[in-house]
Each structure stands twice: as C-alpha cells, then as structure tokens.
C-alpha positions as CSV (number, residue, x, y, z in Angstrom):
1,X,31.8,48.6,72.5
2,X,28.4,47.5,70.5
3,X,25.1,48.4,72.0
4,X,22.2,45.5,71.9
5,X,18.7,46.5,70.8
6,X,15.7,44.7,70.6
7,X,13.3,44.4,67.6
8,X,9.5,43.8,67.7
9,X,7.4,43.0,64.8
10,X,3.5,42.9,64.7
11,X,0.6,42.5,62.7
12,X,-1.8,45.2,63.8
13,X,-4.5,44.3,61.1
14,X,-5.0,42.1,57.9
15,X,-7.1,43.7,54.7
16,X,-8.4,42.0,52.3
17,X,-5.5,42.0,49.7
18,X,-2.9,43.5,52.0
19,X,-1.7,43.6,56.1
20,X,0.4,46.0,57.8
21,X,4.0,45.2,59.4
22,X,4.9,47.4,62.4
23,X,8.2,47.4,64.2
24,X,9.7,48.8,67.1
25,X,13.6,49.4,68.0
26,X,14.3,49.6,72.0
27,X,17.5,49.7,73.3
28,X,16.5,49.0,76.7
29,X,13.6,51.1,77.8
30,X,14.4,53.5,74.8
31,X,12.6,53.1,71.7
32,X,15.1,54.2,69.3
33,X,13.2,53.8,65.5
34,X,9.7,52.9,64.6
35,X,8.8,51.8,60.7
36,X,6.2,50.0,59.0
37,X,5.2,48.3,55.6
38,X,2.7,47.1,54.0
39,X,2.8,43.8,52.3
40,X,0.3,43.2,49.4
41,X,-0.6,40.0,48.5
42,X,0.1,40.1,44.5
43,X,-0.8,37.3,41.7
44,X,1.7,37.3,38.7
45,X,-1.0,35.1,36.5
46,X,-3.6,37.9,37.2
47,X,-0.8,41.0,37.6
48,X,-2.8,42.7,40.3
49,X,-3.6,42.1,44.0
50,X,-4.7,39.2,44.9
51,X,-6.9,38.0,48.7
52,X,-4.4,37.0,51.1
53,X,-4.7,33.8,51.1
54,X,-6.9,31.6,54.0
55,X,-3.9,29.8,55.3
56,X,-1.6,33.1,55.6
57,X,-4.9,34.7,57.2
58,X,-5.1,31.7,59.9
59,X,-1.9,31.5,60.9
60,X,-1.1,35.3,61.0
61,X,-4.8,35.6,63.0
62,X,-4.0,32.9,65.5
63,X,-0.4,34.2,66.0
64,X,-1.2,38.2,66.4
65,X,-5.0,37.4,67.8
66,X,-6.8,39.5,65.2
C-alpha cells in the first residue's frame, strides 16, 4: 500500500539577485517535511550574481502576489 501526499511550493519573497523557494509535504492534514532553497540568479559572462531578471520578476510577482 502507497500513501499519497501533497506538495506545495511558494515564493514568499524575491531579492534583488536571489528569491526563496518554500515547500510543504502534507499527507492529508499532516504536514510531514518542510524545506526551502534559495535560488540565485547567476551570470556566467560576469561569474557572479546577477538581478533577477524583469520578466522572471513579473511573472513570479503576478503568480505568488508579491
């Protein structure tokens, strides 16, 4: 027998060269693991971070409602 669980994923903030992924596992009302990690937004021509760029920042924005 396999147990289902759900997964959520969120975008609690955005930084200037980096944004936070959180998740939550549930199975059912249980939340069973929490994580996060944080993405940065890197430039291999400049080898460092970069600005996330406009377009990322709209559609992650419009999506989470930061």
């Amino acid at each position: 027998m396999t147990d289902s669980v759900t997964v959520g994923v969120r975008v609690p903030r955005l930084g200037e060269k980096s944004f936070l992924f959180e998740y939550e596992v549930r199975n059912d009302d249980t939340v069973a693991a929490t994580g996060e990690t944080t993405v940065v937004t890197y430039g291999r021509d400049e080898q460092a971070p970069v600005p996330i760029p406009d377009s990322w920042r709209e559609s992650i924005g419009q999506f989470e409602g930061l």
